[in-house]
C-alpha positions in Angstrom: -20.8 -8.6 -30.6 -23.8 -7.7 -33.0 -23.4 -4.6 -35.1 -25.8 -1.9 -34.5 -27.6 -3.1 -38.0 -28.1 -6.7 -36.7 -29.6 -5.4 -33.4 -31.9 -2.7 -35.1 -33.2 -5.7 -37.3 -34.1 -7.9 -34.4 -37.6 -8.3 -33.8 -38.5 -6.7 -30.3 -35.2 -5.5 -30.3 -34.7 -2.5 -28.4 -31.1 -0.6 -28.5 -29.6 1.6 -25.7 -27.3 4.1 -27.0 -25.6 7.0 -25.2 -24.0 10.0 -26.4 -21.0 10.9 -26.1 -19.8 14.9 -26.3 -15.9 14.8 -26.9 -13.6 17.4 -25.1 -11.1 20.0 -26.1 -7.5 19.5 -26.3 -5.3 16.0 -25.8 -7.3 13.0 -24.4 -4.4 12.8 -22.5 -5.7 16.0 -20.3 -7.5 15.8 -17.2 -11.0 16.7 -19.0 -9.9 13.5 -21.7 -9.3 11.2 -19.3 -12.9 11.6 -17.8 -14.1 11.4 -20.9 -12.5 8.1 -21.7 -12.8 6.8 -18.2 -16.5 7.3 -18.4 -16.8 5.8 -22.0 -14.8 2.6 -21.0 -17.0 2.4 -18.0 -20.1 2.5 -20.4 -18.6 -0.2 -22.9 -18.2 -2.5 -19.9 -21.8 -2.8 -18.8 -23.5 -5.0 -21.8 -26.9 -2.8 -21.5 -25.2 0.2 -23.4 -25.3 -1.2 -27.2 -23.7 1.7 -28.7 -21.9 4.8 -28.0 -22.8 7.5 -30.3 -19.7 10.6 -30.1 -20.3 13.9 -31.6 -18.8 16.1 -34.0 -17.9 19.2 -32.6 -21.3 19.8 -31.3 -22.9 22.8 -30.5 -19.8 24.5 -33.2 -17.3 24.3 -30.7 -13.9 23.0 -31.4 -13.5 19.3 -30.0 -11.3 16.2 -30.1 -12.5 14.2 -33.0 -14.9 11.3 -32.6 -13.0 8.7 -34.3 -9.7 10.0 -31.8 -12.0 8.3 -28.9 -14.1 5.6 -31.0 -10.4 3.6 -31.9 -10.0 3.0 -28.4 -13.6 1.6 -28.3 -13.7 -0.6 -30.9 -10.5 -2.3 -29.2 -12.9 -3.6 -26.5 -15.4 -4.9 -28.8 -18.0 -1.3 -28.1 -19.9 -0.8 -31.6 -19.8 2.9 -32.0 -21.5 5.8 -34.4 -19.2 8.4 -35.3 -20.9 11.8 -35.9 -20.5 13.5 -39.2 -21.1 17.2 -39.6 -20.9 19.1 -42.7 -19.7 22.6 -40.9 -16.3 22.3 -41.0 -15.2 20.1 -44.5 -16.3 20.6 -47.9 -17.3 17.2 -50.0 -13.8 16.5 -50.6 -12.4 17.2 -47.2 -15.3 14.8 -46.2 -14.9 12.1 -49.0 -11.6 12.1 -47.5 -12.0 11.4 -43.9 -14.9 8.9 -44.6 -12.3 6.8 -46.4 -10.2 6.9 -43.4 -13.4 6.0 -41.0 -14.2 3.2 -43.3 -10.1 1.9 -43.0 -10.2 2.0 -39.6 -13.1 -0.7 -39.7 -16.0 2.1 -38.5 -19.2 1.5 -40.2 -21.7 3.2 -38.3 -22.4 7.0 -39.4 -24.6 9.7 -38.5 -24.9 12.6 -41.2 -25.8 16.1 -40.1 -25.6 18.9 -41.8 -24.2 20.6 -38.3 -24.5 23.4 -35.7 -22.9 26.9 -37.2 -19.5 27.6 -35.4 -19.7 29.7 -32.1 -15.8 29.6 -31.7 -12.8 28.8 -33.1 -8.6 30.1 -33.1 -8.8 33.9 -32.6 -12.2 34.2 -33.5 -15.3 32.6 -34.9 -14.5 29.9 -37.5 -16.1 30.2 -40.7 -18.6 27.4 -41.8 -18.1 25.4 -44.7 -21.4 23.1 -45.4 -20.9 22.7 -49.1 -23.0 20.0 -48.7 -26.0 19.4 -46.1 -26.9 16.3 -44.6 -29.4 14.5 -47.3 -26.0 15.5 -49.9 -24.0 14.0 -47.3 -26.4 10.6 -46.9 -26.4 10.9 -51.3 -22.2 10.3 -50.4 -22.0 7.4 -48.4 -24.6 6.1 -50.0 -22.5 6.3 -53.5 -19.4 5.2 -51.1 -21.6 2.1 -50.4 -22.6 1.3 -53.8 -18.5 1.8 -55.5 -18.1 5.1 -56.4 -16.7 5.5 -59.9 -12.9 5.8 -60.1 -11.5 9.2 -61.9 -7.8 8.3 -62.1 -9.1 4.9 -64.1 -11.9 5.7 -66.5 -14.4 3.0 -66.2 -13.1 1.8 -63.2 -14.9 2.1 -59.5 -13.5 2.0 -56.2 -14.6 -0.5 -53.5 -17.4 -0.5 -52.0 -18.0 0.6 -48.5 -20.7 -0.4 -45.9 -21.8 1.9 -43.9 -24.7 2.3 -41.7 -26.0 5.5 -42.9 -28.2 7.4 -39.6 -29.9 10.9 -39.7 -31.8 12.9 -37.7 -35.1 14.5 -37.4 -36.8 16.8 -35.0 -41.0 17.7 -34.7 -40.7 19.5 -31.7 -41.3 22.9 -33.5 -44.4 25.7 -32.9 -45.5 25.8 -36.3 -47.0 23.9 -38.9 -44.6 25.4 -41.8 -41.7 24.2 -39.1 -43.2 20.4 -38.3 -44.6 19.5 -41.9 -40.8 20.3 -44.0 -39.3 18.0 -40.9 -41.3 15.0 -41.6 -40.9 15.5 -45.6 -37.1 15.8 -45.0 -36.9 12.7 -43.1 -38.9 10.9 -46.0 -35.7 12.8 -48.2 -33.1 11.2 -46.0 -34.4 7.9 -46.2 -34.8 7.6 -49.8 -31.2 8.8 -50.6 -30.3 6.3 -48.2 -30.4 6.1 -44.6 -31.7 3.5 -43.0 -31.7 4.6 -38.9 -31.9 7.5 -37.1 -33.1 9.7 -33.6 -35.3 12.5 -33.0 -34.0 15.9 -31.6 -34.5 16.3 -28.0 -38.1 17.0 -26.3 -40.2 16.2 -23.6 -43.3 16.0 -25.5 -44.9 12.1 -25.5 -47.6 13.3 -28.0 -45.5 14.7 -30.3 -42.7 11.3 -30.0 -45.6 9.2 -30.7 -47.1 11.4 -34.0 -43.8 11.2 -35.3 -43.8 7.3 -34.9 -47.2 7.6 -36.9 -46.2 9.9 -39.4 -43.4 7.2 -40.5 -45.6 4.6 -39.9 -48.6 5.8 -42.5 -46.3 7.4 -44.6 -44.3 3.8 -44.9 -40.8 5.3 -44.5 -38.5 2.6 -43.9 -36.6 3.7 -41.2 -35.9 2.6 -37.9 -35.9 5.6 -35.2 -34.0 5.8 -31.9 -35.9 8.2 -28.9 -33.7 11.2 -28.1 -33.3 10.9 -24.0 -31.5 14.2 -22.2 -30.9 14.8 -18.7 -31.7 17.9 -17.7 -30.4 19.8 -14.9 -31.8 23.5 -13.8 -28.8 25.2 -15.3 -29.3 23.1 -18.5 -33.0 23.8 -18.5 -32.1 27.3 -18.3 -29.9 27.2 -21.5 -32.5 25.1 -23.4 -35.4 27.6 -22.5 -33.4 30.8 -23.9 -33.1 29.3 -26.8 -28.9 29.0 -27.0 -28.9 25.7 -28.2 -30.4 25.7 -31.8 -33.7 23.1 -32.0 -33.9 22.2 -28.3 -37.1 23.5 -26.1 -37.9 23.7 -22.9 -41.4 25.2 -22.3 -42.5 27.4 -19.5 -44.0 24.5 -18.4 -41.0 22.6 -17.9 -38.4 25.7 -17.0 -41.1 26.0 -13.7 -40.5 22.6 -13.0 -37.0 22.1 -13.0 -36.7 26.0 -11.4 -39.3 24.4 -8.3 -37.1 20.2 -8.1 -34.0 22.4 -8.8 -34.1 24.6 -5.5 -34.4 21.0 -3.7 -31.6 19.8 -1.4 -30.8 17.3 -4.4 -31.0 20.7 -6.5 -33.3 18.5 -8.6 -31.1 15.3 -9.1 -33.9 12.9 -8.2 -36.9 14.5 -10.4 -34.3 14.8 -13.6 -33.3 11.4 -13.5 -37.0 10.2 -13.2 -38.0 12.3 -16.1 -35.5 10.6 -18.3 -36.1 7.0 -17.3 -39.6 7.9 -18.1 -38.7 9.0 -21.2 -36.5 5.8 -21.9 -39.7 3.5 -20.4 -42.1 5.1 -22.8 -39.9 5.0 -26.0 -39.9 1.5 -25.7 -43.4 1.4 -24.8 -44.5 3.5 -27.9 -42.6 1.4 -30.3 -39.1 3.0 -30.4 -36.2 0.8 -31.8 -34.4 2.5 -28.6 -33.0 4.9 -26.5 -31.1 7.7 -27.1 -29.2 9.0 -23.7 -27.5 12.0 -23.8 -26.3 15.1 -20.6 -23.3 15.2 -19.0 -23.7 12.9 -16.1 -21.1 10.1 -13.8 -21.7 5.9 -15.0 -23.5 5.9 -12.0 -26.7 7.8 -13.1 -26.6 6.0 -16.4 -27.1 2.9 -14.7 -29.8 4.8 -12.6 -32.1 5.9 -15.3 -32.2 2.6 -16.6 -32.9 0.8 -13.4 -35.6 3.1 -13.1 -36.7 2.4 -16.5 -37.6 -1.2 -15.8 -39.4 -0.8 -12.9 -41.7 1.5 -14.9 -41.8 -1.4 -17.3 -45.3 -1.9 -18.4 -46.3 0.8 -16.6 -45.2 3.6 -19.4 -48.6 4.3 -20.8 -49.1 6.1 -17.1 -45.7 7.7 -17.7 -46.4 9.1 -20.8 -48.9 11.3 -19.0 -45.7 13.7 -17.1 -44.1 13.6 -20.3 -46.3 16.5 -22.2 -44.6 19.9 -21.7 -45.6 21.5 -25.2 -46.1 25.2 -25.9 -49.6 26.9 -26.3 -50.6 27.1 -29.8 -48.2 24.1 -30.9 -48.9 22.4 -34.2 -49.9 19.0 -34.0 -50.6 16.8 -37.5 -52.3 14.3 -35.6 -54.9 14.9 -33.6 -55.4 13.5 -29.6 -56.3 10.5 -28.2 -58.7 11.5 -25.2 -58.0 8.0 -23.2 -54.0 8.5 -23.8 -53.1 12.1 -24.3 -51.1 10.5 -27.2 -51.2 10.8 -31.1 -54.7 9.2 -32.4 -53.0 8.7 -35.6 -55.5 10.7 -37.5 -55.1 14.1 -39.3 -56.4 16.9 -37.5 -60.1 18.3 -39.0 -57.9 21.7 -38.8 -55.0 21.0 -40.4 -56.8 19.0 -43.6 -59.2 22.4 -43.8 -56.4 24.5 -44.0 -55.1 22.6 -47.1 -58.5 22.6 -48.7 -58.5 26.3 -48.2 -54.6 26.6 -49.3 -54.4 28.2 -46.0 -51.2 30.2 -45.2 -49.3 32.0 -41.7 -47.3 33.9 -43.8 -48.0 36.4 -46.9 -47.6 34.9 -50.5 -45.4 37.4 -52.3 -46.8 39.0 -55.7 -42.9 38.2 -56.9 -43.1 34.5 -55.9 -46.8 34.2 -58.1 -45.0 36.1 -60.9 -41.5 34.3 -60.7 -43.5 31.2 -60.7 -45.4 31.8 -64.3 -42.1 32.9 -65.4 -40.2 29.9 -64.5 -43.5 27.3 -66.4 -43.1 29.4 -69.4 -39.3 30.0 -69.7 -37.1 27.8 -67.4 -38.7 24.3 -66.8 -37.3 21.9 -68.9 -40.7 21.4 -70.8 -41.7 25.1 -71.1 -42.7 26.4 -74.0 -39.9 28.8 -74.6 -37.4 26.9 -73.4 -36.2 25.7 -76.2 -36.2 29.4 -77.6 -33.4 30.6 -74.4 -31.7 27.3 -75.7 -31.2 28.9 -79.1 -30.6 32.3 -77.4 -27.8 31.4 -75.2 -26.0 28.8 -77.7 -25.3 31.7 -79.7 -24.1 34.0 -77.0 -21.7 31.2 -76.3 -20.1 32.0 -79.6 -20.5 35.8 -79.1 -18.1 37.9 -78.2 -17.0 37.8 -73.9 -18.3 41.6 -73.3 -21.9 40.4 -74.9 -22.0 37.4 -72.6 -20.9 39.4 -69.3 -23.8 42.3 -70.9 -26.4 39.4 -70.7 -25.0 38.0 -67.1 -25.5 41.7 -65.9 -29.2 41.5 -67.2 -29.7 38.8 -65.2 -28.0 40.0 -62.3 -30.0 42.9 -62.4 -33.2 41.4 -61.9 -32.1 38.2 -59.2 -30.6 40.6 -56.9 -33.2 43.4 -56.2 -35.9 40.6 -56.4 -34.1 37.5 -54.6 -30.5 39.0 -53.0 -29.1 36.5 -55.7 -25.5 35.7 -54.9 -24.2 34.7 -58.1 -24.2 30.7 -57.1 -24.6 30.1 -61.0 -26.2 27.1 -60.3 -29.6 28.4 -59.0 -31.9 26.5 -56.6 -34.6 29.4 -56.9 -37.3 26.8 -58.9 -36.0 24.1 -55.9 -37.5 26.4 -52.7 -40.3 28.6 -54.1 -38.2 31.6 -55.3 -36.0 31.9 -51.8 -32.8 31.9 -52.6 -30.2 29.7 -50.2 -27.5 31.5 -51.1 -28.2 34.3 -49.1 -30.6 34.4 -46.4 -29.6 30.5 -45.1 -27.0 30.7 -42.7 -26.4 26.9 -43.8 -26.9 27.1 -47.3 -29.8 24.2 -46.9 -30.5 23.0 -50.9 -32.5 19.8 -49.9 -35.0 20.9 -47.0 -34.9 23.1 -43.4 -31.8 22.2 -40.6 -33.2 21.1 -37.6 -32.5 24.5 -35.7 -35.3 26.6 -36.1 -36.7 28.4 -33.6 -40.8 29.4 -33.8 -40.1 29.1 -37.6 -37.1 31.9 -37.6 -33.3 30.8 -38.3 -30.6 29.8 -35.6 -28.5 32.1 -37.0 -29.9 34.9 -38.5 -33.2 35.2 -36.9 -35.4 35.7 -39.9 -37.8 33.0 -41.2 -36.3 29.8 -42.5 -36.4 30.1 -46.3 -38.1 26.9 -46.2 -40.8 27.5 -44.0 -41.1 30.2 -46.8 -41.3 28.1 -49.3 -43.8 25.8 -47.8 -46.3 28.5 -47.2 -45.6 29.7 -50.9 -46.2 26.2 -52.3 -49.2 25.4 -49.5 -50.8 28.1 -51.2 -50.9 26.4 -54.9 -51.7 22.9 -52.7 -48.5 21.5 -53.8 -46.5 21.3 -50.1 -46.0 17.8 -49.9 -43.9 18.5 -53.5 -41.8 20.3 -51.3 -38.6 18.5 -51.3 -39.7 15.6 -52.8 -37.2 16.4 -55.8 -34.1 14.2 -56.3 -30.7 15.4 -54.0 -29.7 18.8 -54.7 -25.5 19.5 -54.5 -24.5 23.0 -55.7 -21.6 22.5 -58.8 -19.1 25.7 -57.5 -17.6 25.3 -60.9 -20.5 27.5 -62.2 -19.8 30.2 -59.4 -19.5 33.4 -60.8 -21.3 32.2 -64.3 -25.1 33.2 -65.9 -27.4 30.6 -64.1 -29.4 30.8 -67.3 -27.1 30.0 -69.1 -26.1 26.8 -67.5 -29.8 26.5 -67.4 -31.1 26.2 -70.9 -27.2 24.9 -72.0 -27.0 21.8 -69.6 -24.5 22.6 -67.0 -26.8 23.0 -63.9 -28.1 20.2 -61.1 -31.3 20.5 -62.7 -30.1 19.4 -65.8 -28.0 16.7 -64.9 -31.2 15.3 -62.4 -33.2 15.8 -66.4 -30.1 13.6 -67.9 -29.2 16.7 -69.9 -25.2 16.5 -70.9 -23.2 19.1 -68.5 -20.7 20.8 -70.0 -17.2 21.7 -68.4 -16.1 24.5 -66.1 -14.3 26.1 -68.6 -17.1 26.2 -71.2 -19.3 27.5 -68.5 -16.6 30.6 -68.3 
């Protein structure tokens, strides 16, 4: 069989994928077996290309993907294993990617994961040491031979995996959209090469993302999210439970009006998603995405349907725009389609002219800002002063140093709620620290589960939406994560984050090519 990277490079090629969401407890079990039944069922028919299984998804506890994918790969199914970053730190996850590799699995998805909603006598607490762009940087080193510490010099083999991602546009706002498409570009430059949208029902918004990647030449090829929706799900989706999936009012009415049908719906939801698989191909797609929980039968259904709409998407495409009043488009509308005209809206370019913001610029952001130019940059002018400064604390007595750390201590935390990370990302995301006020501890752009621009978890605004207002403001948004990969050194934890600053030990003097010093000289 071809590999999922030898179909995606075919020309014309168009790849059907479904998902598939692993149970808890023994595949032995009754709700295993129906799992695996179902996923041998799917391997057997030679439409399905591959069979994408998540990682405990939606943070519950689940059987692990590769537990299912080895008895896939027996029959010859190509499968992509779901990586999340919620539950293992970099090591637990360098780890088990070495065992994915051994057992021949190639294909990887990296997500930076939904936070935990269960676990063993309580809620679980979530790891992500590193997010998804840290954990693309990882198998992309993996790929490349990762240097070997028990042989200095040496490097370990190489590995060759197909590195996916994710990427979602179905958001309100323009400071939720804008950080989305940026992130993608981040992704793909530290190394993945495919990837699928979040789930919507939004044509318009399918096809601006296609154009987005397009103009912006991001090499990347994208697979169209497909969900089937039932009224219960519907429900769910609309209330906002499952972090970066929407249903509009729009939609809720409809599947409340199909659902109270004799069918309770069956034959509208299924339409709706061969739709949606007709016009990803039709709108350039390099596939379709199929995920809900559903029998083989309905599978095969939706695509049936799919081919008889054929050539006939473009007409599709018109019951496939449920957005939300007030929704930020980049691109404006094409009057004959109702799609994407591939042109930047007059609005959205005046806003940038005018540095336009939703939300208020902080005086302590403005200040913090200066500050960082004349002290903290590596080419400010008084950087090389702190340099001086701080070499000679290092040789001054432990109760000078820990006098100087409370200094600083007690001017991040009133002004930022700094958490002592000692290897600060403030500069990174406008002066918001991730520390604190990210429930995912995101160093290298937003998660995908925002909801009308506030977090999944702690419903306040995304520190990045923050930070792009605060840097739309100075015109400089686009810069926003356009920085090399961020990944936090916990060595420094508990250190002066100036210090390891102007003395070298920090990820933004190791992306300079400044020495970094040990853990110990950090303490």
């Amino acid at each position: 069989m071809s590999t999922l990277r030898e179909k995606l490079t075919e020309p014309g090629g168009f790849v059907i994928a479904a998902e598939l969401v692993t149970s808890r407890g023994l595949l032995s079990q009754h709700t295993g077996r129906a799992l695996h039944e179902i996923a041998h069922q799917l391997a057997s028919d030679p439409r399905f290309d591959l069979l994408s299984i998540t990682d405990n998804a939606g943070g519950n506890v689940m059987l692990s993907p590769e537990t299912l994918a080895r008895s896939l790969v027996e029959v010859g199914q190509e499968v992509s294993i779901h990586l999340a970053c919620k539950d293992w730190n970099r090591n637990g996850i360098e780890s088990r990617l070495w065992e994915i590799a051994s057992d021949g699995f190639h294909n990887i998805l990296a997500l930076s994961g939904d936070y935990p909603v269960a676990g063993h006598e309580g809620v679980a607490a979530p790891v992500f040491d590193i997010d998804s762009v840290g954990l693309i940087k990882l198998l992309s080193d993996m790929n490349a031979g990762m240097l070997d510490s028990r042989a200095p010099g040496g490097r370990l083999d190489p590995t060759s995996f197909f590195i996916g991602c994710a990427v979602t546009n179905h958001k309100l706002h323009e400071r939720e959209v804008m950080p989305q498409y940026f992130k993608l570009a981040k992704k793909v430059a530290a190394g993945a090469e495919w990837g699928f949208n979040q789930i919507g029902w939004n044509a318009r918004k399918d096809d601006e993302l296609l154009k987005w990647v397009g103009a912006a030449g991001v090499p990347v090829k994208l697979i169209a999210n497909v969900y089937l929706l039932t009224r219960g799900v519907a429900r769910v989706f609309h209330s906002g439970k499952v972090p970066g999936v929407v249903v509009s009012d729009e939609l809720l009415a409809a599947a409340e009006r199909y659902g109270a049908d004799a069918d309770k719906g069956r034959s509208f939801f299924v339409d709706v998603a061969a739709k949606q698989v007709a016009v990803a191909r039709g709108l350039g797609f390099s596939g379709a995405y199929i995920g809900g929980h559903m029998p083989f039968e309905t599978y095969d259904e939706i695509l049936n349907r799919a081919a008889q709409i054929g050539d006939g998407w473009l007409d599709a495409s018109r019951d496939l725009h449920y957005d939300r009043p007030g929704e930020f488009y980049l691109f404006g509308r094409d009057q004959e389609t109702g799609l994407s005209d591939g042109r930047e809206r007059a609005e959205y370019l005046e806003s940038r002219r005018r540095r336009q913001t939703d939300l208020k610029v902080p005086a302590r952001y403005r200040a913090s800002r200066l500050m960082h130019e004349t002290v903290f940059a590596q080419d400010a002018p008084l950087f090389p002063l702190g340099t001086r400064l701080y070499r000679r604390l290092e040789e001054s007595p432990r109760s000078l140093q820990r006098a100087a750390h409370l200094v600083e201590q007690a001017a991040k935390v009133p002004m930022f709620g700094c958490q002592d990370c000692g290897d600060c990302s403030l500069p990174d995301i406008a002066y918001v620290c991730p520390e604190g006020p990210c429930a995912k501890n995101q160093r290298n752009g937003p998660c995908g589960g925002t909801r009308d621009g506030l977090c999944e978890v702690y419903d306040s605004e995304c520190i990045w939406a923050q930070a792009y207002e605060r840097l739309k403001a100075y015109g400089e948004e686009r810069e926003l994560v356009s920085g090399p990969v961020v990944i936090k050194d916990n060595a420094l934890r508990g250190t002066s984050a100036w210090a390891n600053t102007f003395l070298g030990r920090d990820h933004s003097s190791r992306q300079h090519g400044n020495p970094t010093e040990s853990k110990e000289t950090a303490k």
